[in-house]
C-alpha positions in Angstrom: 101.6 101.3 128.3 100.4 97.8 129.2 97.9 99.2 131.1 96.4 101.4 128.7 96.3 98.5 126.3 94.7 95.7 128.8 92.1 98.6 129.8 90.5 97.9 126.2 89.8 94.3 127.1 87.5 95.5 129.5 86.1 98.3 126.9 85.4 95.0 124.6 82.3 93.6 126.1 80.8 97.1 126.1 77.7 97.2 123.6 77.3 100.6 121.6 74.4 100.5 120.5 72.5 103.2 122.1 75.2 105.3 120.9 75.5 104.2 116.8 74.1 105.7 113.6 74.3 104.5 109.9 76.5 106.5 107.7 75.7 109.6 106.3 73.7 109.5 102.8 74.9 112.4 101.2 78.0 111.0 102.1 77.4 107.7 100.7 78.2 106.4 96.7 76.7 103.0 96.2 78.2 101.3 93.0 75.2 99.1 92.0 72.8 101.7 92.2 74.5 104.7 90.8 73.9 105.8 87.0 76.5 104.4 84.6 77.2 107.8 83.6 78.0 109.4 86.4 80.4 106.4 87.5 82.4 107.4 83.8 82.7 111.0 85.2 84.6 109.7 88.3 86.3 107.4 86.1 87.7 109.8 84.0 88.1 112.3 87.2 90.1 109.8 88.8 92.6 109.4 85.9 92.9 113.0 85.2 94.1 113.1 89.1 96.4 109.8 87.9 97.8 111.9 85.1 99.1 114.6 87.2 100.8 112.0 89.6 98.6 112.6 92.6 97.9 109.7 93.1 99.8 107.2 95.8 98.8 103.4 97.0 99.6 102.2 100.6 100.0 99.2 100.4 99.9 96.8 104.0 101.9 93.9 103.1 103.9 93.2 106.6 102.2 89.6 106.7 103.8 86.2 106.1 102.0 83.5 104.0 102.2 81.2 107.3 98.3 80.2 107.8 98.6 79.6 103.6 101.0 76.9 104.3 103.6 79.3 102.4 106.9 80.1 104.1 107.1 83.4 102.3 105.6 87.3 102.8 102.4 86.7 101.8 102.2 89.4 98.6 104.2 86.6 97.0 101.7 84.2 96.8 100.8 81.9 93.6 96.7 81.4 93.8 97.3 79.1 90.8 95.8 80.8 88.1 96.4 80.1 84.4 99.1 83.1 84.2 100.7 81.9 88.0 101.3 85.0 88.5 101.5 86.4 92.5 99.4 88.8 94.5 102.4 91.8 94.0 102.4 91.1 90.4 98.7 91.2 89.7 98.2 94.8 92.1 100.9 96.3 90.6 100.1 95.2 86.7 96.6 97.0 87.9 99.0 100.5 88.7 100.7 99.8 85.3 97.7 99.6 83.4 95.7 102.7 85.0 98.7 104.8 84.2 98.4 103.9 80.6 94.7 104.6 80.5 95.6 107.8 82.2 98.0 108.7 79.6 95.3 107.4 76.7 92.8 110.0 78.4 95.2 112.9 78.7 98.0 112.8 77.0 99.8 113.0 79.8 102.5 110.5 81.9 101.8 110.6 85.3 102.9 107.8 87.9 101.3 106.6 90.7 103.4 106.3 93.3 103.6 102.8 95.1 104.1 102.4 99.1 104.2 99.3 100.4 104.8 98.5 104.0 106.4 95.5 105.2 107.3 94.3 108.4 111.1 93.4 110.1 110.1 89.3 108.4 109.2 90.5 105.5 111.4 93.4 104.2 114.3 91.9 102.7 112.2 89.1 100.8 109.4 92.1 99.2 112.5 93.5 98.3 114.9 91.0 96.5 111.4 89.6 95.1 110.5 92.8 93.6 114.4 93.4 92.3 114.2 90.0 90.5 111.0 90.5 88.6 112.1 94.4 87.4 108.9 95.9 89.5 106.5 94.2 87.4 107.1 97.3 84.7 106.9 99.8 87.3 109.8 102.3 87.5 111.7 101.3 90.6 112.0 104.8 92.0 108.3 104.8 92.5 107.9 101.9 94.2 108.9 102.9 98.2 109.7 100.1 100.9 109.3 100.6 104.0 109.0 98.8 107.4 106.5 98.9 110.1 107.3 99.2 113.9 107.0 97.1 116.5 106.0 96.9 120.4 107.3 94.5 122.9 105.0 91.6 124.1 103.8 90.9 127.8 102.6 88.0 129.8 99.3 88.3 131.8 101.0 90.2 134.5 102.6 93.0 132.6 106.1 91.5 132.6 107.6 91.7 129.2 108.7 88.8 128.0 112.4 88.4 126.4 112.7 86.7 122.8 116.6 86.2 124.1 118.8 86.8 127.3 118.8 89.8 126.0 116.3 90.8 123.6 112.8 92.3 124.0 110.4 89.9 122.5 108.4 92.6 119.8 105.7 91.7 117.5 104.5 94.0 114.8 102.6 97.1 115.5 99.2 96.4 113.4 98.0 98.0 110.3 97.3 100.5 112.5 101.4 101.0 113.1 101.2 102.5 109.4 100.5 106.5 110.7 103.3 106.3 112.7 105.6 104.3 110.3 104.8 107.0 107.5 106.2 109.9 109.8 108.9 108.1 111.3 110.6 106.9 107.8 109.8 109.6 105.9 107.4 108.5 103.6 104.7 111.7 104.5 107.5 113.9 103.5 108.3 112.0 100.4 104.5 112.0 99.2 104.8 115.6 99.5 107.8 116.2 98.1 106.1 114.6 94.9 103.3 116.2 95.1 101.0 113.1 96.1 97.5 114.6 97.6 95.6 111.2 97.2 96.1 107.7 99.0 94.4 104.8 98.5 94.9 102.3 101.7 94.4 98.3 101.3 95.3 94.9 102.6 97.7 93.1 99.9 95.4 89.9 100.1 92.5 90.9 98.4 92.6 89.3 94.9 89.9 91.4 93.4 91.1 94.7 94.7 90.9 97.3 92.6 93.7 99.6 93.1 93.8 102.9 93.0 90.0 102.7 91.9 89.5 105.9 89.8 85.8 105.8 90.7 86.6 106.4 93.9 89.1 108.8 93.6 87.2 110.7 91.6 84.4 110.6 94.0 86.7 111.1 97.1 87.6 114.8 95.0 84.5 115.3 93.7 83.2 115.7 97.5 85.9 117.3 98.8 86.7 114.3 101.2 89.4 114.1 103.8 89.4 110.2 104.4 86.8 107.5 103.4 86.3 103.8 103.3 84.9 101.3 100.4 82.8 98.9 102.2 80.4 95.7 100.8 76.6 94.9 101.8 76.8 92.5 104.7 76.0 89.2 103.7 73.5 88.3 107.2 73.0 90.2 110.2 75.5 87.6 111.8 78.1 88.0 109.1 81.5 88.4 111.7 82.9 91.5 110.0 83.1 95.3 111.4 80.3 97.8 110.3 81.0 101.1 109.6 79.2 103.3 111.2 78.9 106.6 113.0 79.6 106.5 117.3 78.2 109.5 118.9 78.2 111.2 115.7 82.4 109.9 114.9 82.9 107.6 112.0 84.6 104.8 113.1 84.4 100.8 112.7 82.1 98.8 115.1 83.2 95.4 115.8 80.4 92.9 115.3 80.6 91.9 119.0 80.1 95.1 119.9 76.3 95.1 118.6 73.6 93.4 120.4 71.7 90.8 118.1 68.8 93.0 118.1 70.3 95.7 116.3 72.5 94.0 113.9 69.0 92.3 112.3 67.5 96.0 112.3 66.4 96.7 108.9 65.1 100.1 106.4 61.8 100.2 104.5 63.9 98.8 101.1 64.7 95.8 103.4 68.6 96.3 103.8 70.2 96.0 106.9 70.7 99.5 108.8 74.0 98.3 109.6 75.3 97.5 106.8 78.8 98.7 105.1 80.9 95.9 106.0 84.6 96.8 106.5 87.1 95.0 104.2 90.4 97.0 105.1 89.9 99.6 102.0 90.3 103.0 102.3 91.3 106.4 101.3 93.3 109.2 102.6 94.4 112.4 101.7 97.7 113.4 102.4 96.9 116.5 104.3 94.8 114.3 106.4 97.8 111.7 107.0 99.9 114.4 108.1 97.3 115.4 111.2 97.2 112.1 112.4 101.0 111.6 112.3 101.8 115.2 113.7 99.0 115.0 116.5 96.4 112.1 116.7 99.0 108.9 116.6 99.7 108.8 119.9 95.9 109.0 120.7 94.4 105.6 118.7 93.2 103.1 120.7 95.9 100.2 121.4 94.0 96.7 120.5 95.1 93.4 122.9 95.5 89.8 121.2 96.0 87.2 123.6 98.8 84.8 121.7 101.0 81.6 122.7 104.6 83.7 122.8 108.0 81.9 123.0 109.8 83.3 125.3 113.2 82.7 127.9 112.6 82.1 131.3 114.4 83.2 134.0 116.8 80.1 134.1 117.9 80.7 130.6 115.8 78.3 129.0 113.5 78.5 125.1 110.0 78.0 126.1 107.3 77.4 123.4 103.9 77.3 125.2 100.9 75.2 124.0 97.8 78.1 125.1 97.7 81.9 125.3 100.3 83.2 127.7 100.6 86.7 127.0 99.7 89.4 124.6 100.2 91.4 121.8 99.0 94.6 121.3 98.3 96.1 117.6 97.0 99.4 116.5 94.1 99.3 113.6 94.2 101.5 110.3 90.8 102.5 110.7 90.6 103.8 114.1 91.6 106.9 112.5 88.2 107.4 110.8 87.0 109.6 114.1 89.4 112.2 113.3 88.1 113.0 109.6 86.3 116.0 109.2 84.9 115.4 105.8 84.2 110.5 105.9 82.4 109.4 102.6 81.5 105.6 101.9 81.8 104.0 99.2 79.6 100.4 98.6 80.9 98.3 96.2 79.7 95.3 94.7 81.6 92.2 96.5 81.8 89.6 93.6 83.6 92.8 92.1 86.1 93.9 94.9 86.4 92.1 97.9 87.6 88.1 97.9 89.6 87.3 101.1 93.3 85.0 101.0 93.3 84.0 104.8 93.5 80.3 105.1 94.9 77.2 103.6 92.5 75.5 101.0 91.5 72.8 103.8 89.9 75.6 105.4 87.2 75.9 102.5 86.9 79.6 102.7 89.1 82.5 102.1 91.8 80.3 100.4 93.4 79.8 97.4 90.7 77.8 95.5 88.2 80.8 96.5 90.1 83.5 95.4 91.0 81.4 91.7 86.7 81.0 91.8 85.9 84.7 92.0 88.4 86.3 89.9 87.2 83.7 87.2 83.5 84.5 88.1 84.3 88.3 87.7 86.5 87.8 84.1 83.8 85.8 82.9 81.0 88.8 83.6 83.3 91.2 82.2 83.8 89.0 78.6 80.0 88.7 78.5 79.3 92.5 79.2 81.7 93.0 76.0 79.6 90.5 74.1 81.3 87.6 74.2 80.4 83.6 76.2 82.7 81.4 77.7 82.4 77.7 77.9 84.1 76.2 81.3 85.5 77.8 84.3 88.5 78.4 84.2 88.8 82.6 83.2 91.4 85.3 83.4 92.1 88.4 81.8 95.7 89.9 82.5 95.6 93.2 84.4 97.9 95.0 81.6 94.8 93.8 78.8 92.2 95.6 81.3 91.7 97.2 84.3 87.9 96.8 85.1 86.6 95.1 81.5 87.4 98.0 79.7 88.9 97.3 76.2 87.5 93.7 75.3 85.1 94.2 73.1 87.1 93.8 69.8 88.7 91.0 71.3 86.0 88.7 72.4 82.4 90.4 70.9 80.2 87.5 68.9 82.6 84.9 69.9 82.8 82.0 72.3 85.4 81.1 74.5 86.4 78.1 76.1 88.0 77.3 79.2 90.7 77.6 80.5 90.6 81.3 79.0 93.6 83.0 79.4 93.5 86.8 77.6 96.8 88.8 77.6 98.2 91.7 76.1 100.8 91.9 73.4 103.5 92.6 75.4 103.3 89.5 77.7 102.8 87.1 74.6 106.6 87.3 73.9 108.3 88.6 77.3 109.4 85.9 79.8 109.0 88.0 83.5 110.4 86.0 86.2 108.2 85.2 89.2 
């Protein structure tokens, strides 16, 4: 096992490519430059699939709030907008409001079924945090909990290292540890026991997510696909994100130090990079799809090496913290799946839309807090002004349970001016107290 997973550090200076293609076009949906029209047909595709409960989020929410200076799982982090509310309670206001525009459409009330992984850390708090806050109006029978594995850590030697006298020292699995996690709890055969054909994958710190994105899912039916990722324009050729891309002729995700300088910078006739769908840890599945890789293509993904600083008991008995890297810990990654699909689309979406990072502490500047509060304010503001309405200021949100994606605003804010801090909510929340 170690050996398999150290043989991958050598793999990691390997350059691909001789061996790399851009993704397919007929396999391609760019947001921006796709006719509003046809977007409303996926739209309303994608909640007709909503309405007949076929719809499921996966939900990768193992990670504590540590590098946010928050002591807490991470999904239960306060950005510090006007409402305060946290990262689980914005995503899954997002579910509670697509299954009312679902219902609006059809006239039917179909659920969309929430799964949310944790980790052995963060289990219990997801939990009791959910409990305590009634499931943010979901019903609590479809929200599902369940908990990654794990796999023990080694020292440079291939020793593995002991947490206590007697105790394997583990460290989660990876996002990656999700395919076997889903067949190992049962979670693939509740999906089909409820008749879920349709999963929408995501990391729980993305702010701007947009969860269970009926655009997508409607385009993910519409072509017949078997697993797909959303992905954003790279900023610069030098931008340190993964591309996705095809690898003698498999999808799959291409690290950016995988990619000599020369081909990162390549370029088409339009001037955008050839390389150019930047991964952000979004995707989709069907069910079907999940199954096969639990049933026969787990065991086969590539195990990925981190070298860590790992306390650990020496053989005298003693605690020893270390102060530099002196083992490692390996992790599987969601999208190395991607090779197996038989039927990948890509989806572009616009980043000031979909994609803004919680990583870091504010101090950091970037990915933090204070970024995240900027670009959901940035995004509110565009939608107000696309129903007709200015605000003065910055600060800007709009409650997920008023609207979804802008939809719905223009009676509220057409021909007038708003001024910060602008807070929009629906009825409902005007006179509730929740508890966060």
């Amino acid at each position: 096992f170690y050996e398999r997973a150290t043989s991958s550090l050598e793999d990691g200076n390997a350059k691909l490519d001789d061996k790399m293609e851009p993704v397919c076009e007929d396999k391609f949906l760019s947001i921006s430059r796709t006719a509003v029209d046809q977007l409303q047909k996926y739209f309303e595709e994608g909640l007709r699939q909503i309405a007949e409960s076929k719809v499921g989020v996966l939900l990768m929410a193992g990670g504590q709030g540590t590098r946010l200076g928050f002591a807490f799982p991470k999904g239960m982090f306060n950005v510090g907008l006007p409402s305060n509310k946290s990262l689980f309670r914005i995503q899954g206001e997002r579910i509670l409001k697509l299954q009312r525009l679902a219902a609006e459409l059809t006239g039917k009330n179909g659920r969309i079924t929430w799964y949310i992984m944790t980790s052995e850390h963060t289990m219990i708090p997801t939990r009791k945090y959910f409990e305590q806050n009634n499931y943010f109006g979901l019903k609590a029978e479809d929200v599902m909990m369940f908990e990654q594995g794990s796999l023990p850590c080694y020292d440079f030697e291939g020793k593995i290292l002991l947490d206590e006298k007697h105790r394997v020292a583990k460290a989660p699995d990876g996002n990656g540890g999700l395919y076997r996690a889903l067949r190992d709890r049962g979670i693939l055969d509740d999906m089909e026991g409820r008749g879920v054909l349709y999963l929408h994958a995501h990391s729980v710190d993305n702010i701007l997510i947009k969860v269970a994105d009926p655009v997508s899912i409607g385009y993910f039916v519409e072509q017949q696909a078997d697993c797909g990722a959303k992905v954003v324009e790279k900023s610069h050729p030098n931008e340190a994100v993964g591309v996705v891309c095809q690898v003698d002729g498999k999808y799959q995700v291409v690290e950016y130090s995988e990619i000599t300088q020369k081909t990162a910078e390549l370029r088409k006739e339009d001037g955008r990079l050839v390389f150019n769908a930047g991964n952000i840890c979004n995707h989709f599945f069907t069910t079907s799809f999940l199954r096969k890789i639990g049933s026969t293509f787990e065991k086969e993904l590539k195990l990925h090496v981190a070298k860590k600083k790992i306390p650990f008991i020496d053989p005298t008995g003693t605690r020893c913290t270390p102060d530099k890297p002196n083992g490692i810990k390996i992790e599987k990654f969601v999208f190395d799946v991607f090779q197996f699909a038989e039927h990948f689309v890509t989806i572009e979406v616009p980043r000031d839309e979909e994609f803004s990072a919680l990583k870091n502490a504010d101090s950091a500047g970037k990915d933090c807090a204070s970024t995240a509060r900027a670009d959901i304010y940035r995004l509110h503001r565009k939608y107000i002004e696309a129903a007709g309405g200015t605000v003065e200021g910055t600060e800007c949100e709009i409650s997920p349970l008023l609207s979804y994606g802008g939809e719905g605003l223009k009676v509220l804010v057409h021909g007038k001016t708003l001024v910060s801090p602008v807070h929009l909510m629906a009825d409902e929340e005007k006179t509730s107290n929740g508890v966060e």
